[in-house]
PATOR-386564 format. One record per residue: residue number from 1; x, y, z of N, C-alpha, C, O, CB in turn. Coordinates in steps of 0.05 Angstrom, whole numbers, plus 5000, padded with zeros to 4 digits. Glycine has a CB too. Layout:
BEGIN
[site NUM; [X; Y; Z]; [X; Y; Z]; [X; Y; Z]; [X; Y; Z]; [X; Y; Z]]
...
REM end
This chain:
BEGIN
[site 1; [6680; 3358; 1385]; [6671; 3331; 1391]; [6643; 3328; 1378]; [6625; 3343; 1377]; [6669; 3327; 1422]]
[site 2; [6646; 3302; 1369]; [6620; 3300; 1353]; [6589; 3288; 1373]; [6588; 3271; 1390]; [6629; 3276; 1328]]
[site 3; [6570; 3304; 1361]; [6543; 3292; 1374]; [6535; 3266; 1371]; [6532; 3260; 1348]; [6521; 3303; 1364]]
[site 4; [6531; 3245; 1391]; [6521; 3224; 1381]; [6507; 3213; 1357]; [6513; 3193; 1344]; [6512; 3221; 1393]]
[site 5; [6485; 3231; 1352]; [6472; 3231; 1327]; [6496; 3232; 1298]; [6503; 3215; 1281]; [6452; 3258; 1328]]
[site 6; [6502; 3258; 1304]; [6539; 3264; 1287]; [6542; 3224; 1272]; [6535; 3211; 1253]; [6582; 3275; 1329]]
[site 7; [6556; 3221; 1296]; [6569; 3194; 1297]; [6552; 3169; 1283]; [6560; 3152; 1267]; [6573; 3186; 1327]]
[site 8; [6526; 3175; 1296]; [6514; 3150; 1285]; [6511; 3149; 1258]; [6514; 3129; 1245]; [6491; 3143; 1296]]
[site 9; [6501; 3179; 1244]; [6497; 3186; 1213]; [6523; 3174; 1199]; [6523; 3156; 1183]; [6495; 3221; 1207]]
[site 10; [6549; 3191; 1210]; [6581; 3172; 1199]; [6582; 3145; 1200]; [6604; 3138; 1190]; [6607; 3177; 1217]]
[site 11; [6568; 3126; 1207]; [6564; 3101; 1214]; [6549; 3097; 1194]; [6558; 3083; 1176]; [6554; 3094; 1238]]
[site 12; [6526; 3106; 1191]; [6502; 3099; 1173]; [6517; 3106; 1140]; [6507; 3097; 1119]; [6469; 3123; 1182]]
[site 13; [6537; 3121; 1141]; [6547; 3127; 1111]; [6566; 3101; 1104]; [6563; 3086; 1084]; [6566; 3160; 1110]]
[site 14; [6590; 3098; 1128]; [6607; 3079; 1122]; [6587; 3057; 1126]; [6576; 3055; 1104]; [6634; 3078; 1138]]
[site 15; [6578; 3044; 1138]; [6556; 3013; 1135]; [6549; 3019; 1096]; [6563; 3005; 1081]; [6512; 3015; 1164]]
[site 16; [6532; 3036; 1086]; [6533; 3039; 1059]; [6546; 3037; 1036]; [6537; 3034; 1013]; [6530; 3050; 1057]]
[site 17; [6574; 3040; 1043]; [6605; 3039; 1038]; [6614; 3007; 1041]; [6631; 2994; 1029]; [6623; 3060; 1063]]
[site 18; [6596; 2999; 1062]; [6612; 2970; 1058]; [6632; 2960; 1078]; [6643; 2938; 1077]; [6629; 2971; 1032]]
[site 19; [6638; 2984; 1102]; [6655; 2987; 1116]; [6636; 2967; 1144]; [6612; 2975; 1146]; [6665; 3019; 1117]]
[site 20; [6643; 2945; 1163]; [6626; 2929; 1182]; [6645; 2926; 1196]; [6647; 2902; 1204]; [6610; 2905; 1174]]
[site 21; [6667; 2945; 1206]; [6664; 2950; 1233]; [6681; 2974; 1246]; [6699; 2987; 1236]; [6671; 2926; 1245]]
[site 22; [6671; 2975; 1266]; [6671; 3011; 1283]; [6687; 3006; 1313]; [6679; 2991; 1331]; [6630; 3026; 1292]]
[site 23; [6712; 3022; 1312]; [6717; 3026; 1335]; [6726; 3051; 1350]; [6743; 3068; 1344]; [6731; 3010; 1338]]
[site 24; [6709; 3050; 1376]; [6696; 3084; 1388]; [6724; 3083; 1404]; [6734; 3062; 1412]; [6659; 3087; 1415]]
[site 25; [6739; 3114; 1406]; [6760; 3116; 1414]; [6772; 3146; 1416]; [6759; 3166; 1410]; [6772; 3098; 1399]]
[site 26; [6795; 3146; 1423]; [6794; 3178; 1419]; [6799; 3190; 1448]; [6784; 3207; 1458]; [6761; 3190; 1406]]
[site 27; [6820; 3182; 1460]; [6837; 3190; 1480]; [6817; 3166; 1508]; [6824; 3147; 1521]; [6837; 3233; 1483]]
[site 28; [6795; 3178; 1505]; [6778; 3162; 1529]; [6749; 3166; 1522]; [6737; 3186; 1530]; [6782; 3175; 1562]]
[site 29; [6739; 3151; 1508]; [6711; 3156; 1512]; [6703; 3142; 1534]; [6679; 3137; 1530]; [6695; 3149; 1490]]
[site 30; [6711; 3132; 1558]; [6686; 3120; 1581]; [6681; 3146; 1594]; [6662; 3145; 1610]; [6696; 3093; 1608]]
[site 31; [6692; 3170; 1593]; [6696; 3194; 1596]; [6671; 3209; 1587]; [6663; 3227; 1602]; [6721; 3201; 1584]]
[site 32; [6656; 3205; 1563]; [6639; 3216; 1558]; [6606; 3209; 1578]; [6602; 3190; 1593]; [6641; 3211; 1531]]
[site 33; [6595; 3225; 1574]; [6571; 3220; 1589]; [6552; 3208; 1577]; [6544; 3219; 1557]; [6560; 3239; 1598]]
[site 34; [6541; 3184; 1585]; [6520; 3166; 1570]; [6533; 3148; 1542]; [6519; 3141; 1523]; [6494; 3188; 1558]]
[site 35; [6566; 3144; 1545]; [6575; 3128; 1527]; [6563; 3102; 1523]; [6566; 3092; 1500]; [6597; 3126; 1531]]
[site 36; [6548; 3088; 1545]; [6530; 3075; 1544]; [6507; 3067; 1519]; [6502; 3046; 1507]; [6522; 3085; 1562]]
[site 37; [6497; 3094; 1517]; [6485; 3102; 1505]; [6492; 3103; 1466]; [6483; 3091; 1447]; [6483; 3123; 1522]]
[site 38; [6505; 3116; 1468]; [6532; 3113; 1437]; [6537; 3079; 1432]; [6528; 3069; 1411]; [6575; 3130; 1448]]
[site 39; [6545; 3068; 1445]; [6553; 3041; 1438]; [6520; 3024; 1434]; [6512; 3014; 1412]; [6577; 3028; 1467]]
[site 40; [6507; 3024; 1454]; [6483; 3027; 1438]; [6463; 3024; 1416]; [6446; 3009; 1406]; [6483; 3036; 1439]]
[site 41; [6473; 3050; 1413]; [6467; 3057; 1383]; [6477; 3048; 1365]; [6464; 3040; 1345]; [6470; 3079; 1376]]
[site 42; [6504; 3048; 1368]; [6520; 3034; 1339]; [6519; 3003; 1349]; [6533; 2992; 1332]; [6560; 3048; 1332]]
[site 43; [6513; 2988; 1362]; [6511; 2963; 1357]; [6493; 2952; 1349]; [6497; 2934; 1333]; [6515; 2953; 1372]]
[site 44; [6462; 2960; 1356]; [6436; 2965; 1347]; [6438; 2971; 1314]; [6415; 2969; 1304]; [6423; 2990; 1364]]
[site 45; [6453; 2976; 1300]; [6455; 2972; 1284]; [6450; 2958; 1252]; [6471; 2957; 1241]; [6461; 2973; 1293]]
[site 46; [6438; 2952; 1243]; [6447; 2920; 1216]; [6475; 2926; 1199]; [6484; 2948; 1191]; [6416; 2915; 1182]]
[site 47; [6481; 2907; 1198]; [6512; 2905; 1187]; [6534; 2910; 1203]; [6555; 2903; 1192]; [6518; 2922; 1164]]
[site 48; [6537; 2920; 1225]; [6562; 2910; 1245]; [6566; 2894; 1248]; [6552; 2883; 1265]; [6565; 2912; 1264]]
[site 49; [6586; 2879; 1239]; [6599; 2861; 1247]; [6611; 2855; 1273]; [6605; 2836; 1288]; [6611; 2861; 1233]]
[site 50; [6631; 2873; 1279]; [6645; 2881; 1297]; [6641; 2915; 1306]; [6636; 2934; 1291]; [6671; 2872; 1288]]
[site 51; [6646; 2916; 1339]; [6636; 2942; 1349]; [6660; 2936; 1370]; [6658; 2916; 1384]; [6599; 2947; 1360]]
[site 52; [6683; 2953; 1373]; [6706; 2956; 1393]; [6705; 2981; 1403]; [6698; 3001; 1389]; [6734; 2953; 1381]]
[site 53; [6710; 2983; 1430]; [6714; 3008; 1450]; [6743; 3013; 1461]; [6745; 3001; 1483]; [6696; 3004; 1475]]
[site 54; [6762; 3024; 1454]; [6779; 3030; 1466]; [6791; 3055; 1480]; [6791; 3078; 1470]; [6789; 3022; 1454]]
[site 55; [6805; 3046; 1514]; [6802; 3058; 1525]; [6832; 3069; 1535]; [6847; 3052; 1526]; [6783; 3050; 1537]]
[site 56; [6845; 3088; 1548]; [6873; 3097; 1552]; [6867; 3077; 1595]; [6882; 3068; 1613]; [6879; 3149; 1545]]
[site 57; [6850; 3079; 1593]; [6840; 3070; 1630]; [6838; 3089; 1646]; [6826; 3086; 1667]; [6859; 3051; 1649]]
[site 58; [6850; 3112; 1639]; [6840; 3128; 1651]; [6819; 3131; 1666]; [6820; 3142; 1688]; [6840; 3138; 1642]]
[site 59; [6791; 3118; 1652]; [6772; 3112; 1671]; [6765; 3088; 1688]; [6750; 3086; 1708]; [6753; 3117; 1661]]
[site 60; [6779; 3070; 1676]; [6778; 3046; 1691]; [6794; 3041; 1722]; [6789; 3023; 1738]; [6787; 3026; 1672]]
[site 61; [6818; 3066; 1724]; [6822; 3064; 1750]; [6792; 3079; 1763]; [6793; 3077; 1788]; [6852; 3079; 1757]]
[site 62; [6776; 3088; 1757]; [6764; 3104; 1776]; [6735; 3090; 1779]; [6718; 3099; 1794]; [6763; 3135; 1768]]
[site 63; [6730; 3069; 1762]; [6701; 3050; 1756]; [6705; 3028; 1747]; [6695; 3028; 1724]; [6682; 3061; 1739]]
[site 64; [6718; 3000; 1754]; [6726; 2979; 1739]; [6693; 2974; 1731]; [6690; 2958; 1712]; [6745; 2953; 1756]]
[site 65; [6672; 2985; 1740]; [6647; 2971; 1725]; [6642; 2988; 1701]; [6634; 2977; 1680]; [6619; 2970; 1745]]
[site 66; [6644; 3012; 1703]; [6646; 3027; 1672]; [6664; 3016; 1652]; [6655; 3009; 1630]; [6657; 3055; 1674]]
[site 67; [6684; 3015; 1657]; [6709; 3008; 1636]; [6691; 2972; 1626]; [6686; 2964; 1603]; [6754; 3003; 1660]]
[site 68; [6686; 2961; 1647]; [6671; 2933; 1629]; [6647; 2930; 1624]; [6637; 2907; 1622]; [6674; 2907; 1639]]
[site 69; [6634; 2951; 1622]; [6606; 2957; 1608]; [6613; 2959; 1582]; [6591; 2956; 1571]; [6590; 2984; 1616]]
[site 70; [6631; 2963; 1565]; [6627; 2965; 1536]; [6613; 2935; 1522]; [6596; 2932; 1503]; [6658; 2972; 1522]]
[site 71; [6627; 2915; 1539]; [6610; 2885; 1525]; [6584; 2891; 1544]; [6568; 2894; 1525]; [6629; 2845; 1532]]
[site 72; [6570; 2894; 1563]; [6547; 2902; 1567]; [6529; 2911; 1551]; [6507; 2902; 1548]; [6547; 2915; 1580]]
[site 73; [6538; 2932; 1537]; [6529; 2955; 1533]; [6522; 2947; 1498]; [6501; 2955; 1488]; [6553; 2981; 1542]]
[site 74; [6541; 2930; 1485]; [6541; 2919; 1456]; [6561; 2912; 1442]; [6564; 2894; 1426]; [6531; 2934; 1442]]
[site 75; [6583; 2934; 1454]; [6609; 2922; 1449]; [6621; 2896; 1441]; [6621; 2882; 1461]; [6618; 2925; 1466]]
[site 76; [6632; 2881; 1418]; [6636; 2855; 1421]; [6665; 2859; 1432]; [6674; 2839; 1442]; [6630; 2836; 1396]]
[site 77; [6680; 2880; 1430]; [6704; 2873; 1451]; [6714; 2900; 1459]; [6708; 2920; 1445]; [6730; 2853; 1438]]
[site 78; [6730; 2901; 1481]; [6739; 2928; 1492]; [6762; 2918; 1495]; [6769; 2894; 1500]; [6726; 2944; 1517]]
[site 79; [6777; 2945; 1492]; [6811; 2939; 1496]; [6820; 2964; 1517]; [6822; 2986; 1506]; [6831; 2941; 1461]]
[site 80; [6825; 2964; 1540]; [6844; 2983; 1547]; [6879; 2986; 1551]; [6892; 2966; 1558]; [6835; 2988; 1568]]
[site 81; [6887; 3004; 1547]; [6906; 3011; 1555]; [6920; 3025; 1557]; [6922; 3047; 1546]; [6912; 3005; 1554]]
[site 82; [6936; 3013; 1574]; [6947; 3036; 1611]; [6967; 3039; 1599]; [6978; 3025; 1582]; [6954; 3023; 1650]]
[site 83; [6976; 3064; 1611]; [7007; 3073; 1607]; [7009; 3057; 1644]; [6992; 3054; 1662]; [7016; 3121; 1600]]
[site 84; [7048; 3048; 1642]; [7051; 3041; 1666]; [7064; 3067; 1688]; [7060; 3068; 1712]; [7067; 3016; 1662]]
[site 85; [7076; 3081; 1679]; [7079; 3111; 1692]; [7076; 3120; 1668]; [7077; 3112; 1645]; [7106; 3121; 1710]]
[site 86; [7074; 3141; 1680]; [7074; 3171; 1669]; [7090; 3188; 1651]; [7083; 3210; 1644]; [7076; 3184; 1686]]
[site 87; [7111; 3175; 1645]; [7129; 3181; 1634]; [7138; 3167; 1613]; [7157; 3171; 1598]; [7142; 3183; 1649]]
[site 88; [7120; 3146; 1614]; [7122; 3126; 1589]; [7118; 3138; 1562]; [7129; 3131; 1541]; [7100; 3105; 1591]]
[site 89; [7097; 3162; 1568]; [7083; 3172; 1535]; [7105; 3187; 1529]; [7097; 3201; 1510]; [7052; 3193; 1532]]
[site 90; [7137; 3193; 1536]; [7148; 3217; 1518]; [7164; 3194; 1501]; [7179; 3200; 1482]; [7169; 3247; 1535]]
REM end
């Protein structure tokens, strides 16, 4: 898993590239600690256009105020989604 810093440098290369927009993802990031923090950073940004968070909900059953902190936070949009059972993913 990459260090925030990690991330933001990969950001700072693609923005140079020409690339304007980023979306944080990757099974669950509301999961990480201080994702807050990460989104943040990459929205704070110049040249983002767009900044997406997507999430499996996993954490949003357990914090509907976490899961809608990503537009808080800088996010211009978050997407989750749920499996409806469990058995959906085979």
């Amino acid at each position: 898993m990459l260090h925030f810093e990690e991330i933001s440098a990969l950001v700072d290369v693609f923005l140079s590239l020409g690339v304007d927009k980023v979306r944080l993802t990757g099974g669950e990031p509301l999961l990480r600690r201080d994702i807050a923090t990460l989104v943040r950073m990459v929205a704070a940004k110049p040249g983002i256009a767009d900044l997406a968070l997507t999430t499996n909900g996993g954490a949003a059953r357990r914090s509907d105020r976490r899961a809608k902190g990503g537009a808080d936070w800088g996010a211009s949009r978050s997407a989750s989604i749920r499996c409806i059972a469990s058995d959906s993913r085979r």
